[in-house]
C-alpha positions in Angstrom: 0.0 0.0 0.0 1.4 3.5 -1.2 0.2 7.1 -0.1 1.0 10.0 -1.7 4.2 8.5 -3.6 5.9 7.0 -0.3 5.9 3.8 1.4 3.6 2.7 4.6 5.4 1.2 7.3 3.9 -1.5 9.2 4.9 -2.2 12.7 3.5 -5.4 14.4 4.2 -7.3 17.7 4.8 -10.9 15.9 4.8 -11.5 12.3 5.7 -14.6 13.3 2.5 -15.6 14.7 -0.8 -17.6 12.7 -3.5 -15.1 14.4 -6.0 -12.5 12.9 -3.6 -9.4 13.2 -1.2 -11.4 11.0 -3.1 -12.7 8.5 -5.3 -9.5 8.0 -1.7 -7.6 7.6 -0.7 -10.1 5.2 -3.9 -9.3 3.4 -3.8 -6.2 2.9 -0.2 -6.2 1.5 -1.2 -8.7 -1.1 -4.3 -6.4 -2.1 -2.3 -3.8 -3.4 0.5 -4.2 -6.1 2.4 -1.3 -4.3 5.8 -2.1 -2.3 5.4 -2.5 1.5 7.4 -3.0 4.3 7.2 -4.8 7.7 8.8 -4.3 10.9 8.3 -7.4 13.3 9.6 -6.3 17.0 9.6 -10.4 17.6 10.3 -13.0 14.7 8.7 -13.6 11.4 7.6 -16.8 10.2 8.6 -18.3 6.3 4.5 -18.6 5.9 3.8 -15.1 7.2 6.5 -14.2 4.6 5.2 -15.7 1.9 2.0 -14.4 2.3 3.3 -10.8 2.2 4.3 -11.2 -0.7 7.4 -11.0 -3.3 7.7 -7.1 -3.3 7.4 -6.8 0.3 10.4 -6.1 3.0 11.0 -7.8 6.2 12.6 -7.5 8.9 12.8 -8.8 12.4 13.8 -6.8 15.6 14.3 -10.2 18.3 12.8 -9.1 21.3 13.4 -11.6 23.6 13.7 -9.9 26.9 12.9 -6.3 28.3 16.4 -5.3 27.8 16.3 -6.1 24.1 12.8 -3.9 23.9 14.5 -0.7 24.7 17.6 -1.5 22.1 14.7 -2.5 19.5 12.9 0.9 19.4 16.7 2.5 18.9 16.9 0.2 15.9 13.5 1.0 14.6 14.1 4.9 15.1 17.1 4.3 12.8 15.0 2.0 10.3 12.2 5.1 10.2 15.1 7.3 9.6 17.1 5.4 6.9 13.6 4.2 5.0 12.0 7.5 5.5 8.7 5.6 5.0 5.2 7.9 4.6 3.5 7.0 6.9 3.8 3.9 9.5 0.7 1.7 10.8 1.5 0.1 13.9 -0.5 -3.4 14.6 -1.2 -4.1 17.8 -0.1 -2.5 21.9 3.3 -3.2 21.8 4.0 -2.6 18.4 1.9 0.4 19.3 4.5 2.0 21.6 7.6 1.2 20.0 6.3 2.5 16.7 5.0 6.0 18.0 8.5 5.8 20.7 10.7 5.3 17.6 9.4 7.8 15.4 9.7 10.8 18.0 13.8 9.2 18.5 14.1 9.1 14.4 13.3 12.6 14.4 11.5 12.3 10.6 8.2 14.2 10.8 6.2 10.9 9.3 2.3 10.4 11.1 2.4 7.3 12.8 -1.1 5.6 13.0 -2.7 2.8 15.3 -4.3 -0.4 14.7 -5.9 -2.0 17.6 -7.0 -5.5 17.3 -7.8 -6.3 20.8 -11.5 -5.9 22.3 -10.6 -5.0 25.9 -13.7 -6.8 26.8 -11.8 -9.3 29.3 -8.4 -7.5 30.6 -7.3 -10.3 33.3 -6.9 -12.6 29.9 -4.3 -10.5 28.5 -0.8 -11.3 29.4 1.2 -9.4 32.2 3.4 -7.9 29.3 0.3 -6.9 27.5 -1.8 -5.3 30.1 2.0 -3.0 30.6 1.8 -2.3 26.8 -1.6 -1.5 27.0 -1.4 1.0 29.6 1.5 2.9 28.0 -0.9 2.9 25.1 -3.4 4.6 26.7 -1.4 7.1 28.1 0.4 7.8 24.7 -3.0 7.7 22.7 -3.3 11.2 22.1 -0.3 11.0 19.8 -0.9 9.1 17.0 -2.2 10.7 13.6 -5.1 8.5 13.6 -6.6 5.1 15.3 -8.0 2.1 13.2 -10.1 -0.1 15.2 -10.9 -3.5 13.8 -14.5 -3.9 15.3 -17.0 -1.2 17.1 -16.6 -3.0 20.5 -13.5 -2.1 20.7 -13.7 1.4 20.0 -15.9 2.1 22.5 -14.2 -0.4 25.4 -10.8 1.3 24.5 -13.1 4.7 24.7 -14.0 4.1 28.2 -10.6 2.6 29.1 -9.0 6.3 28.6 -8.4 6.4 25.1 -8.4 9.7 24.0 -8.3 10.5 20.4 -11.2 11.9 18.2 -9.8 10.7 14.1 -10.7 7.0 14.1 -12.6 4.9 12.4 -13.7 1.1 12.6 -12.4 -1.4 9.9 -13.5 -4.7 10.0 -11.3 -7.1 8.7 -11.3 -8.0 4.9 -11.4 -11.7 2.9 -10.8 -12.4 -0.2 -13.8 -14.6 -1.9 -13.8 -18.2 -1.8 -13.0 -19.7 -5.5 -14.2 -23.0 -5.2 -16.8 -22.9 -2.3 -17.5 -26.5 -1.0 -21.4 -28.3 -2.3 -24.2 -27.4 0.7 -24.0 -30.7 2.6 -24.5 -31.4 5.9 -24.0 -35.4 6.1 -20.9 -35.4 8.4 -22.4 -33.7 11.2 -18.7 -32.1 12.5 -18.3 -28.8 14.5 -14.9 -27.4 14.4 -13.3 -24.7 16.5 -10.1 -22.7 15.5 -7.9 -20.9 18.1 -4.9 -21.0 19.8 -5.1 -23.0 22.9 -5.7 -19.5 25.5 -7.4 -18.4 28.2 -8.9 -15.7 25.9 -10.6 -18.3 23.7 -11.9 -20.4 26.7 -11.8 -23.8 25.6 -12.4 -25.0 29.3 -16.5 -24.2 28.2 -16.1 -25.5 24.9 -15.3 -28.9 26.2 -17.7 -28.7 28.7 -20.6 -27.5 26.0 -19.7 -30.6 23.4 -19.7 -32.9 26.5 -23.4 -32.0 27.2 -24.5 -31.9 23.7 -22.4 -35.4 22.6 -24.3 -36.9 25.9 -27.4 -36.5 23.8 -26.3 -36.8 20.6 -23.2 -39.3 20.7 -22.9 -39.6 17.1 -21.8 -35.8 16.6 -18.0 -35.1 16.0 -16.0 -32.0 17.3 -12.8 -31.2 15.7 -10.4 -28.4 17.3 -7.0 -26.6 15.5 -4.9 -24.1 16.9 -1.6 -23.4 18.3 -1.4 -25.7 22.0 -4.7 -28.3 20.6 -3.0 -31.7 21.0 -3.0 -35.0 22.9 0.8 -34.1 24.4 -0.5 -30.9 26.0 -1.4 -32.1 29.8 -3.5 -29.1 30.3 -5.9 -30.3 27.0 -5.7 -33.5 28.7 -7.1 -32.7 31.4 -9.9 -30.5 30.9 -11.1 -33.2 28.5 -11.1 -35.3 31.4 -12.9 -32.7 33.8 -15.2 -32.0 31.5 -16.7 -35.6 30.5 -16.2 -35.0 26.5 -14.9 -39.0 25.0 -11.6 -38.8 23.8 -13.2 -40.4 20.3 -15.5 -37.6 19.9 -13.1 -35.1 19.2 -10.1 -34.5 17.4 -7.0 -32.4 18.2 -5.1 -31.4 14.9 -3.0 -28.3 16.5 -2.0 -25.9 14.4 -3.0 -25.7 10.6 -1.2 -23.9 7.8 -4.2 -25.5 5.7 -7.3 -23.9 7.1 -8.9 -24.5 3.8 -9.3 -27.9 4.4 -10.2 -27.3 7.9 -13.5 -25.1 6.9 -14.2 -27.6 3.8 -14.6 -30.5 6.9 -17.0 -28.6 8.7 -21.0 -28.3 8.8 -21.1 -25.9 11.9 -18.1 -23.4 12.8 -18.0 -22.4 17.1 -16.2 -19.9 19.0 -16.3 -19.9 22.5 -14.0 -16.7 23.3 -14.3 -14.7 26.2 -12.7 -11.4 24.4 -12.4 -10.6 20.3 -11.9 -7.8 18.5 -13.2 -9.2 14.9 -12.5 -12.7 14.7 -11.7 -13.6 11.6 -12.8 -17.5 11.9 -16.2 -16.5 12.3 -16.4 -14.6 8.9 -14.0 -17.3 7.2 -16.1 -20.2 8.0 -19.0 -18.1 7.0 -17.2 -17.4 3.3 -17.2 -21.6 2.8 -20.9 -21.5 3.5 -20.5 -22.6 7.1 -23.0 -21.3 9.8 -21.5 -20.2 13.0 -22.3 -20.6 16.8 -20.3 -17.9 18.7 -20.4 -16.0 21.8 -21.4 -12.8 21.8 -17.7 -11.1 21.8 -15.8 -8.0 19.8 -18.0 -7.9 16.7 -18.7 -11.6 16.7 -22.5 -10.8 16.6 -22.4 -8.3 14.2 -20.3 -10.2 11.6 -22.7 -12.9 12.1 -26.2 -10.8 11.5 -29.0 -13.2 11.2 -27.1 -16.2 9.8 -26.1 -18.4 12.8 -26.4 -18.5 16.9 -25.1 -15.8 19.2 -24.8 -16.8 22.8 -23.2 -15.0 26.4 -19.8 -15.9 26.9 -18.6 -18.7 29.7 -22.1 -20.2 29.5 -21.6 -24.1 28.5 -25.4 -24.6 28.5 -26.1 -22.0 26.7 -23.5 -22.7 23.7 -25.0 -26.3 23.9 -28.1 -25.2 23.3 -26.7 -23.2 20.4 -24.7 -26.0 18.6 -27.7 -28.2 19.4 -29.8 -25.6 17.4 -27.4 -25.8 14.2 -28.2 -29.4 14.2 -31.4 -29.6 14.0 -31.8 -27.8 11.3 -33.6 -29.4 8.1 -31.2 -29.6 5.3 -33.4 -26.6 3.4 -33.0 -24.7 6.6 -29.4 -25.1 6.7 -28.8 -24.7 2.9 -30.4 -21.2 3.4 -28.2 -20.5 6.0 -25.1 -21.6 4.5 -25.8 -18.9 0.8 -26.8 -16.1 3.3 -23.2 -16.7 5.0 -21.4 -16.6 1.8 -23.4 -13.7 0.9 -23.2 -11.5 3.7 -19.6 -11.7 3.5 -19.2 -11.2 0.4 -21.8 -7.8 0.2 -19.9 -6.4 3.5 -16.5 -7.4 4.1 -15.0 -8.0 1.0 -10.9 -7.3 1.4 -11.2 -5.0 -2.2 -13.5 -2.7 0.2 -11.5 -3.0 3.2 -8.3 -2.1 2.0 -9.5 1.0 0.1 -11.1 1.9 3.4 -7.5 1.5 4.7 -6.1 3.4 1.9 -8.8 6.7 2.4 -8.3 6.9 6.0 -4.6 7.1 5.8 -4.7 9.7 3.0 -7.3 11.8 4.3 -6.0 11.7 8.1 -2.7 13.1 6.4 -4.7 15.5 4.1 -6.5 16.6 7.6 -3.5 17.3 9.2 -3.4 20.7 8.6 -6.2 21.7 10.4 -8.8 20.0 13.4 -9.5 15.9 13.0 -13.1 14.6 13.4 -14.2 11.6 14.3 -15.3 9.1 11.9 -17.1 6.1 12.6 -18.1 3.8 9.4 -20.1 0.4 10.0 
């Protein structure tokens, strides 16, 4: 993405990671056929680096240690200074400080903007290290040139938390369109989940929610990916055990670098989160034609409209009840879910839409510069 003739910068805590921050940056790159560049103040992974793209730069800071952090936004001042970029976008809280930190040390006069992907909906599920970079955050978030937030929950948690700027504007996430969408079938009966194994995502109720709905329907079939979802993790193990689910009734795959086949093996996508900002599984799974059972998280609901199940967060019964709903569907029912899915996605969160949303925002917050910012707020 290119404004004005220059480069964008994009900052982000971990390229390196499989998550929704990640991917969506990696989407956006490839949408455009303009020369980007990415600053990762962690690692970067080869997959995350082929997704970028061939014309895109990488680079990797290696924070491993709070030491290292304070070294890393010295060598990100002198990348800002040496690339001269025209404006940076900074993805997440940490990458968040460093990148507005490193600008004032390069001394360039480039806006640096913010991209929050994080609801704020549940703060004692961040990490220690997060809840520090989020409070820095807040106290620095009158200086950015603009905030993107990727769902309107957010913006208005982060609003009450003490975030205090008035040019932002939400931006869901974008996805490309499905080329070969999968028949309408529902034969398999198979609910899938996808997320990392986190307190955030709350697996502990999932278990406990397929347990009571595979009690009355044993011939159902869970299958879970994600980062930490496998037979050697002891914690897995024993929530399983707590929660009375049958070891044959599910199946842990971990994490997938082939989510296509994933959603293709699925009649019924769930997501048990505690916290989101815009989870992007929910509106993948709808792109394959997949109805979704989520809780009612970040913009979960929203994404979702009037094409699956929206239930409260932490409530097991409840998200039974839900997942029971999906399945007894007749097959009419559920085809007519699974086109209005695809559909909805397609009509509102297209990635050619969202990244020219990216694209105005930038170039008018720069334009606006000159005189007062206002508020914009776009569904």
């Amino acid at each position: 993405m290119e404004l004005a003739g220059g480069m964008i910068m994009h900052v982000i805590t971990n390229y390196a990671a499989n998550a929704g921050a990640e991917t969506m940056l990696s989407r956006l790159l490839r949408a455009t056929d303009d020369r980007g560049f990415v600053v990762s103040l962690i690692d970067v992974s080869d997959r995350n680096r082929l997704l970028a793209g061939d014309g895109v730069q990488v680079e990797q800071l290696g924070i491993r240690s709070p030491g290292r952090a304070v070294t890393a936004v010295v060598d990100l001042a002198q990348l800002i200074a040496r690339e001269n970029p025209r404006a940076i976008l900074c993805w997440m809280y940490h990458a968040m400080v460093a990148g507005t930190l490193a600008q004032r040390l390069s001394r360039k006069s480039v806006p640096v903007f913010w991209n929050v992907r994080q609801s704020g909906e549940d703060l004692a599920a961040l990490s220690a290290s997060t809840r520090v970079a989020l409070a820095i955050s807040r106290r620095l978030s009158h200086l950015p040139a603009g905030i993107i937030y990727n769902s309107s929950r957010s913006l208005d948690l982060h609003r009450r938390l003490g975030f205090c700027h008035r040019n932002v504007e939400v931006i869901p996430n974008g996805f490309d369109a499905v080329a070969d969408p999968p028949p309408i079938s529902r034969t398999r009966q198979v609910l899938g989940i996808a997320a990392r194994f986190h307190p955030q995502k709350d697996y502990e109720t999932f278990f406990q929610a397929a347990a009571l709905l595979s009690a009355r329907r044993p011939d159902v079939r869970f299958t879970a990916v994600g980062a930490g979802l496998h037979q050697d993790n002891a914690v897995v193990r024993e929530m399983l055990v707590a929660s009375g689910l049958p070891a044959a009734s599910i199946k842990l795959q971990g994490e997938m670098d082939d989510m296509d086949a994933f959603y293709r093996s699925i009649d019924v996508l769930v997501l048990s989160s505690r916290t989101e900002g815009f989870p992007n599984v929910v509106a993948e799974a709808m792109s394959y034609g997949k109805p979704v059972v989520t809780t009612d998280v970040g913009d979960a609901a929203a994404i979702v409209g009037e094409t699956g199940v929206v239930v409260r967060p932490g409530d097991a019964q409840a998200l039974a009840a839900g997942m029971s709903r999906m399945l007894d569907l007749t097959s009419a029912d559920y085809a007519a879910l699974s086109r209005a899915a695809r559909q909805r996605i397609g009509e509102h969160f297209s990635l050619t839409q969202v990244a020219g949303r990216y694209h105005r925002f930038l170039e008018c917050s720069q334009a606006a510069a000159q005189g007062a910012p206002t508020s914009r707020v776009f569904g």
